[in-house]
N, C-alpha and C positions, 0 to 999 in steps of 0.2 A: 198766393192763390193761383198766379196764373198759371207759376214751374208748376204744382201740381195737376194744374188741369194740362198742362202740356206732355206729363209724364203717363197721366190717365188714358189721354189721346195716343200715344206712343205704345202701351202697351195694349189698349184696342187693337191695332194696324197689324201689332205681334200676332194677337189671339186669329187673326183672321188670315194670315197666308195660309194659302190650300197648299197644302205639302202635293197632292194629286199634282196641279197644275204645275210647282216649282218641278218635280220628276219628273215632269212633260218637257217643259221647257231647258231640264237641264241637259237631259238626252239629244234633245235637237239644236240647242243655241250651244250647246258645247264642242259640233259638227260645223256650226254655221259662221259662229264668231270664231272659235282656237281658242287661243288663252286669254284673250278679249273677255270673253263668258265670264269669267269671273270677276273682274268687276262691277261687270252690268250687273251681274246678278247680286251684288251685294249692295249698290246704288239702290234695283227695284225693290228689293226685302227690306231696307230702309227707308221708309217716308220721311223720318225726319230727318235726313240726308236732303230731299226735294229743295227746288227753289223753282219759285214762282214769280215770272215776270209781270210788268207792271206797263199797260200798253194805255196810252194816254189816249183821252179821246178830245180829235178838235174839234167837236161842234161843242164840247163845254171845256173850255179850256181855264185854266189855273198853273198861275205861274207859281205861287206858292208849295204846288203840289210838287211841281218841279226843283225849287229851292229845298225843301222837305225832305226829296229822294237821293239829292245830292250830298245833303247833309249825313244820311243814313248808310251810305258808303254803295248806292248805287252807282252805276253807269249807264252811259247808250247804247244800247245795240250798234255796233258800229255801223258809221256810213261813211259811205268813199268809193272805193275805188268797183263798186259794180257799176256797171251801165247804166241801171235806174234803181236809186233807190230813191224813192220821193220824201221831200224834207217835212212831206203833213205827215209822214208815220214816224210815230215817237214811242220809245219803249225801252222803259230803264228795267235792266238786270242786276241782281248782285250775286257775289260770288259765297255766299252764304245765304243758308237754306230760311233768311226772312221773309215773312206773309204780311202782307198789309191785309186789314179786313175787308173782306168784302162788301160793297156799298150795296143797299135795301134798294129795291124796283119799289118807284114811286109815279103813277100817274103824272105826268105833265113836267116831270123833275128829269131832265137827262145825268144820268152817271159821268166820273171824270175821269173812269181808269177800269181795264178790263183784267183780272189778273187770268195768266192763259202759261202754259209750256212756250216758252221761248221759240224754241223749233218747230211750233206751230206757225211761226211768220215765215218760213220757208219757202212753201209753197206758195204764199200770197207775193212773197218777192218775184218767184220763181214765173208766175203770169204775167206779171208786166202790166197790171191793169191801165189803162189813159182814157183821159176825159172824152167822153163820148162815148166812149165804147159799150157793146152790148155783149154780159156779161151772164153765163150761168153756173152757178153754186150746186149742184146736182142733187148733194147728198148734204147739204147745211145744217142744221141741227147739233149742238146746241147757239151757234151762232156769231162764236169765236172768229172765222175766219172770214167769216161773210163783214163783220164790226172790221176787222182789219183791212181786209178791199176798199172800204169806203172810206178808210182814213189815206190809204193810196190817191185816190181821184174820185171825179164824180163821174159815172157810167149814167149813159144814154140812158140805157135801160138796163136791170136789173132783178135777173130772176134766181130767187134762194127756193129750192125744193128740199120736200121731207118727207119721206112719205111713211113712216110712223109717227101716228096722229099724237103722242104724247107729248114727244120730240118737240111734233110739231108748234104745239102750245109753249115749249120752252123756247121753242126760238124766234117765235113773236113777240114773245113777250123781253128777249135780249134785243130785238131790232129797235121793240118800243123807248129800251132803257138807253138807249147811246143813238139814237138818229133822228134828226128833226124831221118835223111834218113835211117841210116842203121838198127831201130826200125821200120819205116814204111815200111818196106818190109816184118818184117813179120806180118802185121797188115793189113786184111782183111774187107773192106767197105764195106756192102751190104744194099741193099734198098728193104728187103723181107716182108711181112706178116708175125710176131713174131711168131703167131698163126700154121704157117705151117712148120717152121724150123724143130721143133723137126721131123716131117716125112721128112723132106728133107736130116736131118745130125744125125741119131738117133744113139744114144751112143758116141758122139763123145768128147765130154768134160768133164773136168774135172771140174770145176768151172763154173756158170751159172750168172749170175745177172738180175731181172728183175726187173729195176727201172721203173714201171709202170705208163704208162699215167692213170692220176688219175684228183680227183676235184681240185687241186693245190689252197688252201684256200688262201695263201697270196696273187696272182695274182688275183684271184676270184673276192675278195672283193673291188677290183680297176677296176670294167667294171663301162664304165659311160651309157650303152647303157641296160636302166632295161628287154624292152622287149627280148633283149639275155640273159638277165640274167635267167629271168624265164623260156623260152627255155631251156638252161644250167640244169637248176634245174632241169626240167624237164626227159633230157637227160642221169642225173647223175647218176638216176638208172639203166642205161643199161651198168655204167662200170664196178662192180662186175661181169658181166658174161664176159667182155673182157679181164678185170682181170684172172676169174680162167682160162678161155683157152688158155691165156700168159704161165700159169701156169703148166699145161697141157705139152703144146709145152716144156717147157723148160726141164719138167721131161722125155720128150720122148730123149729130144739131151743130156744129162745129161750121164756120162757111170754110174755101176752101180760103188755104192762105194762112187760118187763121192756129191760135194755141190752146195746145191744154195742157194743164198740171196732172198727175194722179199721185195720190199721197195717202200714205196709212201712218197707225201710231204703233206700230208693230215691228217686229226685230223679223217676222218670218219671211223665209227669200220665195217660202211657196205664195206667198201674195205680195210680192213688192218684184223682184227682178224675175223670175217667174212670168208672173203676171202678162208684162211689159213684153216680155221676149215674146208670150203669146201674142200676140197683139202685134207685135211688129213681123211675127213670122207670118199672121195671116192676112193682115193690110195692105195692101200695096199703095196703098192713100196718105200715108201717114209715114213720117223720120222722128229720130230719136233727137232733141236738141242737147248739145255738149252744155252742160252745169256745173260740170268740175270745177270753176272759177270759184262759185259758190261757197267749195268747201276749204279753199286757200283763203278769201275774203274774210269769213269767219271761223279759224281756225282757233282764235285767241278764245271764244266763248264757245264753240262746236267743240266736242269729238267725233270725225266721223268714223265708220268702220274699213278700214286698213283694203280692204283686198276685196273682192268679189261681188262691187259693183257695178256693172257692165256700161249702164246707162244712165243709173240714178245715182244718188245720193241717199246713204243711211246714217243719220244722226243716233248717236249711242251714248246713253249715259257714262259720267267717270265722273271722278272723285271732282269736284269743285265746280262740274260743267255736268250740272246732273239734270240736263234736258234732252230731252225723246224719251221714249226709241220715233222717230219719225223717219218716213221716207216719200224720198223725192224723188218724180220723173216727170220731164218734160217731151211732150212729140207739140211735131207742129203738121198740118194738115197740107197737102202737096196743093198748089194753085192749079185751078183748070185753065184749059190752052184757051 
């Protein structure tokens, strides 16, 4: 019963690549990646190729869960040799494409395990969260990353923004499932314009994250409906300018001294190094911090993209390490005299 509902499910995923969008992406990732492009591209055309990591959560912890994942030919996300990796974030991988189910949202019941893209912990390592610190999630929603912050440390204070209202209902209701009460008091929900924060709370954090609404290639390539799709394509150009003013805003709320992440799930350099370069061509407030470590550190479980990232990091799917496309860039805010 299961093989066939697995095969059923496989041949769904089939029926749904937009051929529109793969001709999009193949024209341009085949410019951007070289001969890299083909395998990405045959990892995203493949869902049942995916694997989906398994990110513990401590405020309900089970060790059993742990014994269980061990047994199942999981591993740990490595730790070691970065500067901070904190020993409360736990998240087994494995090198085949297994899913544990996902657990039911229950009132008053916290969850033990978030399943998430692996290289979505990237950018949360890549901030450096510490205890105390005053912390903003920009663009949070569905709530993946904001769950992973707080398994880093505990922040002073803690503000996750969404400001598409439906979003926003999903990602209170994932803070509900994985955070205890006496975390969510100090954990601030707002449903703002990303774009206007930094004039509304200027200087006020220490840590920033802007996981930006972007082309999001995996989901992209599964619309069955081609005239949105080319819509879409069409569209796609106008997120690099939504991008830098995300960007913008968050260097305004940012105090000086302090950092920010900016991170997409996207393979495109017009919104990931692009992006960045505008930003740092037009700042003078703001440097780029070196990450390269990052992609040596976990190179066992990463593939990154070879060549033509200036400042960030671009995690790219391939055969056995089929997490991203994500990317990663670090600035850090210049201190006032």
């Amino acid at each position: 019963m299961l093989l066939r509902l697995n095969k059923n499910s496989e041949r769904k995923f089939a029926k749904q690549i937009c051929k529109v969008v793969l001709d999009h992406f193949e024209n341009q990732y085949s410019k951007e990646l070289g001969d890299a492009w083909n395998t990405v591209r045959d990892i995203l055309t493949s869902p049942s190729c995916w694997q989906y990591a398994v990110l513990l959560n401590r405020f309900n912890h089970s060790s059993e869960l742990e014994k269980d994942l061990l047994l199942k030919g999981y591993h740990t996300l490595f730790q070691g040799s970065l500067p901070y990796y904190p020993k409360t974030l736990k998240c087994y991988l494995s090198r085949t494409p297994n899913r544990l189910p996902s657990e039911r949202h229950q009132v008053g019941n916290l969850k033990r395990y978030y399943l998430l893209n692996a290289a979505s912990l990237l950018p949360v390592l890549a901030l450096e969260l510490r205890d105390g610190e005053k912390v903003l999630d920009m663009c949070a929603a569905p709530g993946g990353k904001s769950i992973a912050l707080l398994q880093c440390a505990y922040p002073g204070f803690f503000h996750c923004n969404e400001y598409n209202s439906l979003r926003l209902r999903w990602l209170r209701q994932t803070l509900e499932s994985f955070i205890p009460q006496t975390l969510i008091n100090v954990i601030k929900v707002s449903e703002l314009d990303g774009r206007e924060m930094g004039d509304a709370q200027p200087e006020i954090f220490d840590k920033v994250l802007v996981d930006a609404p972007c082309s999001n290639d995996r989901s992209w390539l599964f619309s069955s409906d081609s005239q949105k799709a080319a819509c879409r394509i069409n569209q796609r150009r106008n997120l690099p300018i939504l991008q830098v003013e995300l960007l913008r805003s968050a260097i305004k709320a940012l105090r000086p001294g302090g950092l920010l992440v900016y991170s997409t799930c996207t393979l495109s350099k017009a919104e990931n190094e692009n992006v960045v370069n505008e930003i740092l061509n037009t700042c003078n407030n703001v440097m780029p911090v070196d990450i390269s470590e990052m992609a040596k550190t976990f190179s066992q479980d990463f593939s990154f993209a070879p060549n033509g990232q200036e400042y960030g990091l671009l995690v790219i799917p391939d055969k056995g390490k089929a997490w991203g496309p994500m990317y990663v860039a670090k600035l850090k805010k210049s201190s006032t005299a």
